[in-house]
MIVOMAR-852872 format. One record per residue (C-alpha): residue number from 1; x, z, y; residue in one letter. Coordinates in nm, 3 decimals, always signed. Layout:
% residues N
{node NUM,{X,Z,Y},'a'} ...
//
This chain:
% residues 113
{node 1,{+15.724,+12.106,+10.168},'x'} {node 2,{+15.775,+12.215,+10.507},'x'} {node 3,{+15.506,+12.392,+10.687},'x'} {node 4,{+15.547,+12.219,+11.016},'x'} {node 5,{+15.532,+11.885,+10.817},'x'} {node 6,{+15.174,+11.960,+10.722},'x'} {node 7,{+15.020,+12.062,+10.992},'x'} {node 8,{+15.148,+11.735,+11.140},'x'} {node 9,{+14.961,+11.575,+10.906},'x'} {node 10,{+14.649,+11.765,+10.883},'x'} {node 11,{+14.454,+11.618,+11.206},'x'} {node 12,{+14.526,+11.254,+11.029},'x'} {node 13,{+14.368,+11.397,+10.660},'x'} {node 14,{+14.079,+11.539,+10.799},'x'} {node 15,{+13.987,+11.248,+10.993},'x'} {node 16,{+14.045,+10.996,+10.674},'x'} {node 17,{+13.781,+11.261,+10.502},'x'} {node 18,{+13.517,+11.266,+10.758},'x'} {node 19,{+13.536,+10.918,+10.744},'x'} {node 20,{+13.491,+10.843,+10.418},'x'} {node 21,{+13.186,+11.103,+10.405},'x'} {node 22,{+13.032,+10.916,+10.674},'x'} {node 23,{+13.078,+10.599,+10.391},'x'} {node 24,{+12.908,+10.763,+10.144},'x'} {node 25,{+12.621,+10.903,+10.335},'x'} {node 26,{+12.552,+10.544,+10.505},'x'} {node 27,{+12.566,+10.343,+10.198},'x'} {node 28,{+12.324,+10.525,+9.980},'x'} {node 29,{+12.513,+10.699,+9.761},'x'} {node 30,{+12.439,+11.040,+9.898},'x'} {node 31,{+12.067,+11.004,+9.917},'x'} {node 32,{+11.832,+11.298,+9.897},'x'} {node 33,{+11.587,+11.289,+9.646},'x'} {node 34,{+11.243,+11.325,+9.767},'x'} {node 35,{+11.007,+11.645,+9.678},'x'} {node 36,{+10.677,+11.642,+9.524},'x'} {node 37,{+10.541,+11.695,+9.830},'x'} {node 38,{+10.648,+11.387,+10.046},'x'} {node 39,{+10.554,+11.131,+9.739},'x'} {node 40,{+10.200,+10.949,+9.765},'x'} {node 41,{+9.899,+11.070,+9.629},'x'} {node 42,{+9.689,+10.756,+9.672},'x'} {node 43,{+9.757,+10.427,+9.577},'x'} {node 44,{+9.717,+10.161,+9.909},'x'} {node 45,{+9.438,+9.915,+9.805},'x'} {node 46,{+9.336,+9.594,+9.982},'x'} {node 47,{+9.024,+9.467,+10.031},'x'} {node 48,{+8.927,+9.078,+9.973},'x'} {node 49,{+8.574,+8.950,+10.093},'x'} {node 50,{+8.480,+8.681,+9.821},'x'} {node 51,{+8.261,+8.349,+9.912},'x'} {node 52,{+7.926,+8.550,+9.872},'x'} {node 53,{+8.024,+8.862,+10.091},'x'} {node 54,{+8.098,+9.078,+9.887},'x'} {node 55,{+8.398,+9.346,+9.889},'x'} {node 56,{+8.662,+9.380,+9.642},'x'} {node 57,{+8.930,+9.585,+9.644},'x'} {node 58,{+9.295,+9.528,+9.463},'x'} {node 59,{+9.596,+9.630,+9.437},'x'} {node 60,{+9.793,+9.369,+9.577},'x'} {node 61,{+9.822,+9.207,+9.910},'x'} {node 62,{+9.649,+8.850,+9.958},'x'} {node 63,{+9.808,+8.789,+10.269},'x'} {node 64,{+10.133,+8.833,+10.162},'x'} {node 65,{+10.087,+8.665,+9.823},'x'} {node 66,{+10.108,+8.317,+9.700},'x'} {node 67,{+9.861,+8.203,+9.497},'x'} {node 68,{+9.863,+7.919,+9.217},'x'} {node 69,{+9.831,+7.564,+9.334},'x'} {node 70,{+9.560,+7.326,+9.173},'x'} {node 71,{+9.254,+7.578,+9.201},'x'} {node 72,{+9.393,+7.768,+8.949},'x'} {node 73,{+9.278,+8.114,+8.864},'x'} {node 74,{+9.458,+8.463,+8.923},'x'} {node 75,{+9.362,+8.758,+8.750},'x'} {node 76,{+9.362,+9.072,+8.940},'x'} {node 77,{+9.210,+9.472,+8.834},'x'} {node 78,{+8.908,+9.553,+9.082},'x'} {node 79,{+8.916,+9.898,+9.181},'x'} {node 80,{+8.568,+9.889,+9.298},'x'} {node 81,{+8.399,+9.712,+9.063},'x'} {node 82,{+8.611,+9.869,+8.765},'x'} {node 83,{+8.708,+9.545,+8.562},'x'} {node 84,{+8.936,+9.278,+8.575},'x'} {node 85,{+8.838,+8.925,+8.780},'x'} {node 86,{+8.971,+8.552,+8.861},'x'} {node 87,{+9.009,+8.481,+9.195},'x'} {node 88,{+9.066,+8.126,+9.278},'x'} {node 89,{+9.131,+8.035,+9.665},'x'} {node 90,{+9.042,+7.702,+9.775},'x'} {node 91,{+9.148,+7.565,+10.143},'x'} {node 92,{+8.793,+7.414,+10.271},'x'} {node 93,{+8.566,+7.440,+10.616},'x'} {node 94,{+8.429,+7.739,+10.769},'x'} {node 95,{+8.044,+7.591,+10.862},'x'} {node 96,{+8.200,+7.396,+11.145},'x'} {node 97,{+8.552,+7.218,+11.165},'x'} {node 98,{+8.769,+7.508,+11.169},'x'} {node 99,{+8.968,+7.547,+10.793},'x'} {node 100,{+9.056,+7.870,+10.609},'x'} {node 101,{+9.046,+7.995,+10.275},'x'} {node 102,{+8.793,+8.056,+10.073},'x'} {node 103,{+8.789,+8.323,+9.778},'x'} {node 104,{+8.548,+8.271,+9.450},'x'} {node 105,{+8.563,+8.558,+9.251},'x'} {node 106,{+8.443,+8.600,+8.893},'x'} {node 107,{+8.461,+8.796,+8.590},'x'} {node 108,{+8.730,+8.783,+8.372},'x'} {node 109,{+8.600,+8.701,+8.036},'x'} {node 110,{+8.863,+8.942,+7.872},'x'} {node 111,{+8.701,+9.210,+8.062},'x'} {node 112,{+8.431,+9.416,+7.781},'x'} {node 113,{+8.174,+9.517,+8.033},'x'} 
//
Protein backbone atom coordinates (compact mmCIF):
# COMPACT_ATOMS: atom_id res chain seq x y z
CA UNK A 1 0.00 0.00 0.00
CA UNK A 2 1.29 3.29 -0.64
CA UNK A 3 2.36 5.45 2.15
CA UNK A 4 0.89 8.65 0.88
CA UNK A 5 -2.43 6.68 0.41
CA UNK A 6 -2.66 6.22 4.16
CA UNK A 7 -1.99 9.11 5.55
CA UNK A 8 -4.78 10.38 3.28
CA UNK A 9 -6.87 8.32 4.96
CA UNK A 10 -5.85 8.51 8.46
CA UNK A 11 -7.67 11.97 9.54
CA UNK A 12 -11.06 10.10 8.13
CA UNK A 13 -10.19 6.66 10.50
CA UNK A 14 -9.53 8.44 13.45
CA UNK A 15 -12.52 10.47 13.32
CA UNK A 16 -14.90 7.22 12.53
CA UNK A 17 -13.07 5.87 15.96
CA UNK A 18 -13.62 8.76 18.17
CA UNK A 19 -16.94 8.59 17.10
CA UNK A 20 -17.87 5.41 17.76
CA UNK A 21 -16.16 5.71 21.38
CA UNK A 22 -18.27 8.57 22.02
CA UNK A 23 -21.31 5.69 21.12
CA UNK A 24 -20.23 3.47 23.50
CA UNK A 25 -19.56 5.76 26.36
CA UNK A 26 -23.16 7.52 25.86
CA UNK A 27 -25.15 4.45 25.61
CA UNK A 28 -24.09 2.63 28.69
CA UNK A 29 -21.98 0.21 27.62
CA UNK A 30 -18.84 1.68 29.03
CA UNK A 31 -20.14 2.37 32.47
CA UNK A 32 -17.91 2.50 35.50
CA UNK A 33 -18.71 0.34 38.16
CA UNK A 34 -19.20 2.00 41.38
CA UNK A 35 -16.75 1.46 44.59
CA UNK A 36 -17.68 0.38 47.93
CA UNK A 37 -17.42 3.59 48.98
CA UNK A 38 -20.06 5.57 46.87
CA UNK A 39 -22.86 2.64 47.51
CA UNK A 40 -25.52 3.37 50.39
CA UNK A 41 -25.17 2.43 53.76
CA UNK A 42 -28.74 3.12 54.90
CA UNK A 43 -31.76 2.07 53.53
CA UNK A 44 -34.34 5.41 52.78
CA UNK A 45 -37.46 4.74 54.95
CA UNK A 46 -40.77 6.61 54.86
CA UNK A 47 -42.79 7.51 57.45
CA UNK A 48 -46.81 7.05 57.45
CA UNK A 49 -48.92 8.70 60.34
CA UNK A 50 -51.85 6.12 60.89
CA UNK A 51 -55.58 7.29 62.01
CA UNK A 52 -54.52 7.36 65.79
CA UNK A 53 -51.19 9.41 65.38
CA UNK A 54 -48.98 7.30 65.49
CA UNK A 55 -45.61 6.93 63.31
CA UNK A 56 -44.68 4.14 61.20
CA UNK A 57 -42.01 3.80 59.16
CA UNK A 58 -41.67 1.52 55.76
CA UNK A 59 -39.92 0.87 53.17
CA UNK A 60 -41.89 1.97 50.43
CA UNK A 61 -43.28 5.22 49.30
CA UNK A 62 -47.16 5.91 49.97
CA UNK A 63 -47.25 8.78 47.88
CA UNK A 64 -46.01 7.28 45.02
CA UNK A 65 -47.86 3.98 45.47
CA UNK A 66 -51.21 2.71 44.53
CA UNK A 67 -53.00 1.02 46.87
CA UNK A 68 -55.82 -1.77 46.47
CA UNK A 69 -59.30 -0.58 45.70
CA UNK A 70 -62.34 -1.82 47.89
CA UNK A 71 -60.69 -1.12 51.44
CA UNK A 72 -58.57 -3.79 50.93
CA UNK A 73 -55.55 -4.47 53.04
CA UNK A 74 -51.70 -4.11 52.14
CA UNK A 75 -49.15 -5.68 54.06
CA UNK A 76 -46.06 -3.78 54.62
CA UNK A 77 -42.62 -4.61 57.25
CA UNK A 78 -42.54 -1.73 60.02
CA UNK A 79 -39.16 -0.75 60.71
CA UNK A 80 -40.11 0.87 63.87
CA UNK A 81 -42.32 -1.23 65.33
CA UNK A 82 -40.35 -4.47 64.10
CA UNK A 83 -43.29 -6.62 62.60
CA UNK A 84 -45.28 -6.82 59.71
CA UNK A 85 -48.87 -4.67 59.46
CA UNK A 86 -52.12 -4.07 57.12
CA UNK A 87 -52.60 -0.81 56.13
CA UNK A 88 -55.86 -0.08 54.56
CA UNK A 89 -56.46 3.66 53.19
CA UNK A 90 -59.86 4.86 53.04
CA UNK A 91 -60.81 8.35 51.18
CA UNK A 92 -63.13 10.09 54.02
CA UNK A 93 -63.37 13.82 55.81
CA UNK A 94 -60.79 15.53 57.69
CA UNK A 95 -63.18 16.96 60.87
CA UNK A 96 -64.58 19.55 58.50
CA UNK A 97 -65.38 19.27 54.65
CA UNK A 98 -62.03 19.03 53.32
CA UNK A 99 -61.24 15.04 52.01
CA UNK A 100 -57.96 13.11 52.24
CA UNK A 101 -56.88 9.82 53.10
CA UNK A 102 -57.00 8.16 55.95
CA UNK A 103 -54.52 5.26 57.07
CA UNK A 104 -55.74 2.33 59.67
CA UNK A 105 -52.99 0.35 60.53
CA UNK A 106 -53.00 -3.03 62.25
CA UNK A 107 -51.15 -6.05 62.98
CA UNK A 108 -50.65 -8.57 60.67
CA UNK A 109 -51.88 -11.73 62.14
CA UNK A 110 -48.93 -13.70 60.46
CA UNK A 111 -46.70 -11.58 62.45
CA UNK A 112 -45.49 -13.99 65.94
CA UNK A 113 -45.09 -11.14 68.33
Amino acid sequence: MNPSMMNKYTPTVLWLLLCLFFIIIKSGCGKPISSVDALPIGKKSYPLLDNKAIMHEYRDNFDKMIFPKHNKKLTQYCSLHRHWEDIRAVWSKNGGDDFRWQYYVMKNKKSFK
